[in-house]
N, C-alpha and C positions, 0 to 999 in steps of 0.2 A: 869417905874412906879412901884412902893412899892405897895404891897397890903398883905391882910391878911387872913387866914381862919377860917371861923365862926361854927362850929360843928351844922349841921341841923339835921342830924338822926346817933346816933351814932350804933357800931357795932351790938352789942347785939339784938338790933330794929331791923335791917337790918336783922340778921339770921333766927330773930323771923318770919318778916312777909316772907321774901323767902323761909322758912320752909310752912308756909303755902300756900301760892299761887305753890310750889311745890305739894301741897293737894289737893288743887284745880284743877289746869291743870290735875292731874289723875283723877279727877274722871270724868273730863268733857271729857277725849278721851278713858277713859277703853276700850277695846277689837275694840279697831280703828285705822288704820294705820295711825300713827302720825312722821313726819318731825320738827324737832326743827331747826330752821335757828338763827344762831346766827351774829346779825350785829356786827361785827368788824369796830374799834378797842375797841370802849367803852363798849359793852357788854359782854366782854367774863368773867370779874370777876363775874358777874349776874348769864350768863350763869350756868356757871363749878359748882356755888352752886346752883340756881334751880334745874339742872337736876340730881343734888345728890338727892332731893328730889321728883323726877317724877319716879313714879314704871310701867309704862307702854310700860318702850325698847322702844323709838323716835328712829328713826334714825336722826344724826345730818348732819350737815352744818352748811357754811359761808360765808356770803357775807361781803364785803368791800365796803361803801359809805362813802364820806368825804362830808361835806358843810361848813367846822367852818374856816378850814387853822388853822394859828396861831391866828385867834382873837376871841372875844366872842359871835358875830354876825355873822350869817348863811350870807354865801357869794352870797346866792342866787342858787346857782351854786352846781347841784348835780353830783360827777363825783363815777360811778359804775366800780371798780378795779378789784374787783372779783365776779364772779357770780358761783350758785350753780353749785355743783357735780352730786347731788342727781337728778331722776326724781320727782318731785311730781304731777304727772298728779292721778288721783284717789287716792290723800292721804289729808290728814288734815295736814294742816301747819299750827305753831304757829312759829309766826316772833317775836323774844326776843332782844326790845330794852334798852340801859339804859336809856334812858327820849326821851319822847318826847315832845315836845315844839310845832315849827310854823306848825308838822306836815308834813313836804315836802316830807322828808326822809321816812316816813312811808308810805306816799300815793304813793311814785316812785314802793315804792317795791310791793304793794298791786297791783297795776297797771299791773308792768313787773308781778309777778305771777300767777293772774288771767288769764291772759293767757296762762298760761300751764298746763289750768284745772285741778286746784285741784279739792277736795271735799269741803274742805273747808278752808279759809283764815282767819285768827285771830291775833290779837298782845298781847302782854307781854309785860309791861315795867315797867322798877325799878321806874321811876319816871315819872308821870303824871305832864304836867304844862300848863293845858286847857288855860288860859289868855293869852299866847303868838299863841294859834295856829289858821293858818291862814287857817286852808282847815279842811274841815269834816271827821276825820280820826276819827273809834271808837277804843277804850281800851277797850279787853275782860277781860284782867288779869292787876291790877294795884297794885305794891309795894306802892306805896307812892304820893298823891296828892300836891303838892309842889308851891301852888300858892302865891303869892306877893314876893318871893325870887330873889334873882339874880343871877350869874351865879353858876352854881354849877360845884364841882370838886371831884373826890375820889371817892372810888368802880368802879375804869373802865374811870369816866367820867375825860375828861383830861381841860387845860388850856397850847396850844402850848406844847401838850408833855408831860405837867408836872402833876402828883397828881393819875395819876393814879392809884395807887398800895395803895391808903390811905386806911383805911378798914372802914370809915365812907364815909357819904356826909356831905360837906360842903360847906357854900356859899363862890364865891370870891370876896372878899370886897378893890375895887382901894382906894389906899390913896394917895393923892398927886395932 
């Protein structure tokens, strides 16, 4: 199937608001032991430039969840590949997603974390898209509110592999 990509927020936007929600996340954890968890695979281009932007030494991490496969619809099915290094029992963790959507993925980790008693649990993400999510999962830090869009790709977020390395978000639009 042919499809095409539609320019939703391009580069410059992106630098702009991850420079500031890098402002943010400091000031909200100044002189606090803070864990930045980076979910792999989509998040790490967020990542690497967020935490250019965080002046408070997080120590990092990475976990691995898949739910897409190759298609555009979460498969239901949460499978956890890699889990943290780091202890975060008495730390503040901020979990740095690229979007969250139905929500699953966020609430799995919020779930498995919470019980390794942090101080406290919070999420990041590039893109916010409240209309699709299926479970009550809060956004402390949000890049980008993204509702009536369809699939998005680029800055990390992929389609079967592909688009990741784009330096915008764009919608994927099926032709055919």
């Amino acid at each position: 199937m042919a499809h095409r990509l539609n320019v939703l927020v391009p580069a410059e936007k992106i630098a702009a608001r991850v420079a500031e929600l890098g402002r943010e996340v400091s000031e909200a954890y100044r002189n606090k032991p803070l864990v930045c968890v980076c979910v792999l695979k989509g998040a790490f281009l967020f990542f690497a430039d967020l935490l250019r932007h965080v002046d408070v030494g997080p120590e990092i991490d990475f976990v691995r969840l898949a739910s897409y496969g190759a298609g555009t619809a979460s498969s239901g099915t949460i499978t956890f590949s890699k889990d943290l290094e780091v202890n975060i029992e008495g730390k503040h963790v901020l979990i740095v997603e690229d979007i969250v959507d139905s929500g699953r993925s966020a609430e799995f980790l919020v779930h498995v974390f919470s019980k390794r008693n942090p101080r406290s649990l919070k999420i990041c993400a590039l893109v916010d898209k409240k209309e699709r999510r299926e479970t009550d999962v809060p956004i402390a830090f949000t890049g980008f509110n993204l509702t009536g869009k369809g699939f998005l790709v680029g800055f990390g977020m992929d389609y079967a592999e592909r688009y990741r390395e784009l330096d915008a978000i764009y919608e994927l639009i099926r032709e055919g």
